[in-house]
C-alpha positions, -999 to +999 in steps of 0.1 A: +399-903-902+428-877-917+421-852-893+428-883-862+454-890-876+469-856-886+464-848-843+482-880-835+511-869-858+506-834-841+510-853-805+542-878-814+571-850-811+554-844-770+552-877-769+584-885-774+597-858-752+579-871-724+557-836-718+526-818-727+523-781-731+497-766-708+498-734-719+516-699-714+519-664-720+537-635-719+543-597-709+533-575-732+568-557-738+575-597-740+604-593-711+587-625-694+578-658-711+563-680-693+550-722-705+536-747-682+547-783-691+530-816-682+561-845-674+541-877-683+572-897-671+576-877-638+539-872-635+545-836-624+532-801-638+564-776-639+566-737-648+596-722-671+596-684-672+626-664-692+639-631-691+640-617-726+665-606-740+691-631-730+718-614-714+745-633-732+745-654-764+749-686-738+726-682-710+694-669-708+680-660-669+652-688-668+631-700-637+617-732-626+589-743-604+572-771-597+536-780-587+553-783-551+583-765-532+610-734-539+614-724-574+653-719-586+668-701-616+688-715-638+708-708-667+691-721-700+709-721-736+678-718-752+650-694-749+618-700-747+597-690-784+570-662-772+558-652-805+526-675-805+520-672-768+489-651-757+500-618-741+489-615-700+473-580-693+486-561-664+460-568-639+450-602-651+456-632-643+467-667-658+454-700-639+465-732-653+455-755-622+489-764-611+504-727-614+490-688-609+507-656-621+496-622-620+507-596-637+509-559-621+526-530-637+559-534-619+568-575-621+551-611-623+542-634-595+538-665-600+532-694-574+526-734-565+499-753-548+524-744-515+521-709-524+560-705-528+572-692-561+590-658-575+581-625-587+598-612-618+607-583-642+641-574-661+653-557-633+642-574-599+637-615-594+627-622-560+616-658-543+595-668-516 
């Protein structure tokens, strides 16, 4: 019974946010962080990847993209936490359903179910 109720304590701050984590990753210089995100409101997946370090104290490069359509970037005034997140070897990649990225040694690509999406490292973004 304390261990139920200790994973519905656990669950009320996503909850409350209206979204589940479905996992992420990052790089392993940790350039790129990347979490998938559940909107239980909006009933739609989404991936957030960052560009570490921020470039200004204010912004941080971060891109968006949903289960369907372009992605965008945007600028985010806070940065996504990597330290827990698993690290994605080059060569391997991360599946979560909704979202697929691959990582090679010179960027990240990541794409939708419509196969549009960006590739990404500190020094070239690209969409498609």
């Amino acid at each position: 019974m304390r261990v139920l109720i200790s994973l519905g304590l656990l669950c009320l701050p996503a909850l409350a946010q209206g979204y589940f984590d479905l996992g992420g990753f990052k790089t392993p210089r940790g350039d790129v962080v990347c979490v998938a995100t559940w909107d239980r409101i909006a009933e739609a997946a989404g991936l957030r990847c960052d560009l570490h370090p921020a470039r200004s104290k204010n912004c941080t490069d971060a891109f968006h993209l949903g289960e369907r359509g372009p992605a965008i970037r945007f600028c985010a005034n806070q940065t996504i936490d990597g330290s827990k997140l698993p690290v994605l070897a080059h060569g391997r990649v991360w599946d979560s359903g909704f979202f697929r990225c691959e990582l090679n040694w010179e960027r990240l690509r990541c794409v939708n179910r419509d196969r549009r999406g960006f590739e990404l490292s500190p020094r070239y973004q690209r969409f498609f």
